[in-house]
C-alpha positions in Angstrom: 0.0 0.0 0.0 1.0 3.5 -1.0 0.1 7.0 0.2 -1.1 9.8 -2.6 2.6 11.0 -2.3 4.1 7.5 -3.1 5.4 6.6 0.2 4.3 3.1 1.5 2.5 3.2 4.7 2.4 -0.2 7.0 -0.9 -2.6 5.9 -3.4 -2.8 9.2 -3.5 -5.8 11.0 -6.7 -7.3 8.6 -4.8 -6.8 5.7 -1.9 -9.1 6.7 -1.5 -12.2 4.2 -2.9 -15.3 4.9 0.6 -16.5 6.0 0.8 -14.6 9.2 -2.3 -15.1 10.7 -2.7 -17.3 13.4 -5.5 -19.9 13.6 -8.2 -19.0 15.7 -7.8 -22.6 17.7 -4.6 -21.2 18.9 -6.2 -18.5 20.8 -7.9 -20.9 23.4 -4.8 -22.6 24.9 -3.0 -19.1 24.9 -5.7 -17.2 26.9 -5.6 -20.2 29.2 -2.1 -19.9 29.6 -2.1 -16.2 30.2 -4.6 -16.9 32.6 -2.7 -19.5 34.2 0.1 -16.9 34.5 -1.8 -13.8 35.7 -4.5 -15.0 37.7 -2.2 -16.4 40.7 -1.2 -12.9 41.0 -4.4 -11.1 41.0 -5.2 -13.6 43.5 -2.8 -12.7 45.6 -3.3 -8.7 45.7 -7.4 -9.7 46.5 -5.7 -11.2 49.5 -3.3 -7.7 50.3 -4.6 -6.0 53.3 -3.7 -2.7 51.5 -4.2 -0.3 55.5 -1.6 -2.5 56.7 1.1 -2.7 53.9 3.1 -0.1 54.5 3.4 -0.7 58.2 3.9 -4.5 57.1 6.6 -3.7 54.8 8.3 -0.7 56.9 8.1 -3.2 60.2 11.9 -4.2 61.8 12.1 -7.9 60.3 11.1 -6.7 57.2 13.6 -4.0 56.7 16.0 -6.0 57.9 15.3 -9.1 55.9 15.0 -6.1 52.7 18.2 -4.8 53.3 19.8 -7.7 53.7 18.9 -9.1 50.4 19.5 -6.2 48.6 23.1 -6.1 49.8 23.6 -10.0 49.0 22.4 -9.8 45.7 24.2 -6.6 45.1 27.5 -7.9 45.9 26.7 -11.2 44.1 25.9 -9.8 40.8 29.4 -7.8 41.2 31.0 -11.3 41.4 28.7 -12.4 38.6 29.5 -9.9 36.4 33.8 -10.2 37.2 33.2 -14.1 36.6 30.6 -14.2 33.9 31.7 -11.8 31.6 35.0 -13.7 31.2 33.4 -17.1 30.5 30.5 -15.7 28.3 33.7 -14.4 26.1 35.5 -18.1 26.5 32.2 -19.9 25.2 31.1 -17.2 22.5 34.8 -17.5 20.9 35.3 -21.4 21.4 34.4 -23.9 18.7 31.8 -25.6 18.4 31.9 -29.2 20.6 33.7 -26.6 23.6 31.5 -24.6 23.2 28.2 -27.1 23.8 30.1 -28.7 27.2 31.0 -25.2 29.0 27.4 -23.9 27.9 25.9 -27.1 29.6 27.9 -26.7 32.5 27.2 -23.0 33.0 23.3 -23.4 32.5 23.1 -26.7 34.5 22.0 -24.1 38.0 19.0 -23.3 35.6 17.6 -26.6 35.4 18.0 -27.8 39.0 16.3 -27.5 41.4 17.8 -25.1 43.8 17.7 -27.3 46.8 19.8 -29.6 44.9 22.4 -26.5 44.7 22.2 -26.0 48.2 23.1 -29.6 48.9 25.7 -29.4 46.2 27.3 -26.2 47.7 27.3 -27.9 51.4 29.1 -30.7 49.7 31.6 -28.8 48.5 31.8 -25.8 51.0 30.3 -27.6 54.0 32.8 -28.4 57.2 32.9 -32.1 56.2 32.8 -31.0 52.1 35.6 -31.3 49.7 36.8 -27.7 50.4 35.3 -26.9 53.8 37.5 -29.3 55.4 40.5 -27.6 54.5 38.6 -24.3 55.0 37.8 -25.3 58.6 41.4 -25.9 59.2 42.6 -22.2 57.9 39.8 -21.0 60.5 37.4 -20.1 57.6 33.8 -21.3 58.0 31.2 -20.4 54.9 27.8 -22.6 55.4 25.3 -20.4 57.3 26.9 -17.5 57.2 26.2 -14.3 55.1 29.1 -14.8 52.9 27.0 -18.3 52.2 24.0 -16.3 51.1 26.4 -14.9 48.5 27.7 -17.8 47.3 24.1 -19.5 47.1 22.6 -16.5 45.0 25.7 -16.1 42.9 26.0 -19.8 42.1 22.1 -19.3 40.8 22.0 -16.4 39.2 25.5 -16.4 37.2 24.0 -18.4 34.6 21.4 -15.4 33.8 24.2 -13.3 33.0 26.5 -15.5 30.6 23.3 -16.5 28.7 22.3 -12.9 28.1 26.2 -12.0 27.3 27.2 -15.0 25.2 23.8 -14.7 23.1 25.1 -10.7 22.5 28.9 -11.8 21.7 27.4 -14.4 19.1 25.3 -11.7 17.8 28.1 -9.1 17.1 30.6 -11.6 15.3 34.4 -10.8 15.6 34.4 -8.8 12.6 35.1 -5.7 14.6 37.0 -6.9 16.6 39.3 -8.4 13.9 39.5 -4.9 11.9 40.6 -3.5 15.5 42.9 -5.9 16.0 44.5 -5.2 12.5 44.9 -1.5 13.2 47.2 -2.5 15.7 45.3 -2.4 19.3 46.1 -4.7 21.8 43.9 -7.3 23.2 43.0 -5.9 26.0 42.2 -2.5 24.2 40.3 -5.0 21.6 38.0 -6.3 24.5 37.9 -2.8 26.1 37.1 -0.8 23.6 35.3 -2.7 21.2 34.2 -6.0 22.9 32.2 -4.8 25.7 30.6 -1.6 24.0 28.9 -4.1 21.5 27.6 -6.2 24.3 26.3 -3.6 26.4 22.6 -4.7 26.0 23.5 -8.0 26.6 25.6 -6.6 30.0 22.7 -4.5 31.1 20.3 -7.1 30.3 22.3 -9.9 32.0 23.2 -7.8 34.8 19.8 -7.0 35.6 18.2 -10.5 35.2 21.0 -11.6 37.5 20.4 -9.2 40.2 16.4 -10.0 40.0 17.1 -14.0 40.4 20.0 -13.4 43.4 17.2 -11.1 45.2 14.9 -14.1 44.9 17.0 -17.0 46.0 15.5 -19.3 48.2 16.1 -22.7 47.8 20.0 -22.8 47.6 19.7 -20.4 50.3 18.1 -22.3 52.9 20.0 -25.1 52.8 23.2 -23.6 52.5 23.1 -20.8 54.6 20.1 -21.2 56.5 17.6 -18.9 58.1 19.2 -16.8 61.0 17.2 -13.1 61.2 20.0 -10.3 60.4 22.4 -12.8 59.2 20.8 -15.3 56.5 17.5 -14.3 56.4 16.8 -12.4 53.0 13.3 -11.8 51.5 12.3 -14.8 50.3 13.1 -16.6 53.6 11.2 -13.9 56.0 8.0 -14.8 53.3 9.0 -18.2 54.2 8.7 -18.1 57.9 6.0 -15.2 57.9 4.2 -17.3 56.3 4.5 -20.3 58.2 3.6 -17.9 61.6 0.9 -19.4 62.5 -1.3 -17.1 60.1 -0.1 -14.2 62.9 2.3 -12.1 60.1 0.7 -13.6 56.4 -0.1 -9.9 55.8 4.2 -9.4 56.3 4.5 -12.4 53.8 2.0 -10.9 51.5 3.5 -8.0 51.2 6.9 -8.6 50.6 5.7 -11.0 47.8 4.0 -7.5 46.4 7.2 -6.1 46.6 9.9 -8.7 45.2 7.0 -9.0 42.3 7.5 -5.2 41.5 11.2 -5.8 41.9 11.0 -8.4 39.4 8.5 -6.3 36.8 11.0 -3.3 37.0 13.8 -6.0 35.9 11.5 -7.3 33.1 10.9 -3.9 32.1 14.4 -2.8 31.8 15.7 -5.9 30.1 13.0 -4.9 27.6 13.7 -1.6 27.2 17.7 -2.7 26.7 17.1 -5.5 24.3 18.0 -5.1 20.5 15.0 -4.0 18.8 12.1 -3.2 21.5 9.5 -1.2 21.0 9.9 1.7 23.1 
């Protein structure tokens, strides 16, 4: 289609061809799983005490439990980002059979489930572990400790960030980074200069996604670190025990569910707005 001036103007939605249409069969299983997506969270803000949120999410254990878990998955996303970036570079530029083996191996968190990380990490970590025994003898003790909640959420959530990285190195090719390389800059200056500019969506994205899924952690967490107030106990695990009160602080564990859920929207929102492509 044309305008009077000659310029083509985008065909309405009716006037796609036949190709792109969808069948109209396919609309029943996807508003059922939209449904199945949404409705668990409507359901829970019919259950939100909206008088008593703020004093529910402003109350001691909360704070505490908040600010804990931001500073966890803070500094675990700082260690994700120093050890990811590095190996999302290794499996981007490695050939092919490599490649497969350290992408299994970095994605493997993802499909577990995170008690089964926990239990891992206490086996290698833990004072009778293949590590923590020589730990315990330098003095150095890691399971239920905070440093424990950091290895717990970084040992989740790294896998967010090489994903997100390797996918944007993949993108980009090494043809810039060849022509660089020709003009005489170093390697470093290569992966400085040229490198990581290119992947910046795939940092910001990545970084974001990570720090979203270390806030979260709860599985790993609890077996690995455990649930001591002010000293293990993030979010998730003040939901947990909240919840499990006796039904005296539910509107505690309700809340903070309202609030890692808008924590975890603003991360979907900003990968989005990041990613190659999105409508703005």
């Amino acid at each position: 289609m044309t305008r009077t001036d000659g310029e083509p103007v985008a065909a309405p939605p009716s006037a796609r061809p036949a190709g792109e249409r969808l069948p109209v069969w396919l609309l029943i299983p996807a508003g059922v799983a939209a449904l199945l997506l949404v409705l668990p969270f409507v359901a829970l803000l019919t259950r939100l005490d909206w008088a008593t949120v703020p004093s529910a999410i402003t109350s001691p254990e909360a704070l505490q439990a908040l600010g804990l878990s931001l500073g966890t998955a803070a500094v675990a996303t700082a260690i994700c980002a120093v050890l990811g970036v590095p190996l999302a570079l290794v499996i981007a530029r490695s050939p092919g059979w490599l490649a497969a083996v350290l992408r299994t191996l970095s994605t493997l968190p993802l499909v577990l489930p995170p008690l089964v990380g926990g239990i891992a990490l206490l086996a290698l970590l833990g004072r009778n572990g293949l590590l923590g025994g020589a730990l315990a003898v330098a003095g150095i003790q890691l399971p239920f400790t905070t440093a424990a909640v950091v290895i717990a959420q970084t040992f989740v959530a790294l896998p967010f960030l090489v994903i997100s990285i390797e996918g944007a190195l993949r993108a980009i090719g090494t043809d810039h980074e060849r022509v660089a390389a020709g003009l005489g800059a170093s390697r470093f200056t290569v992966f400085r200069r040229v490198t990581l500019p290119l992947a910046a969506p795939g940092l910001v994205a990545g970084t974001v996604l990570c720090f979203a899924r270390a806030l979260g952690e709860f599985g790993a967490t609890a077996l690995f670190a455990g649930n001591s107030a002010g000293v293990t106990r993030t979010m998730p695990l003040a939901i947990y025990t909240a919840f499990n009160g006796a039904g005296v602080q539910q509107d505690t564990a309700i809340a903070l569910s309202l609030l890692l859920i808008l924590v975890a929207i603003a991360a979907l929102v900003l990968v989005r707005g990041w990613r190659p492509g999105a409508v703005r």
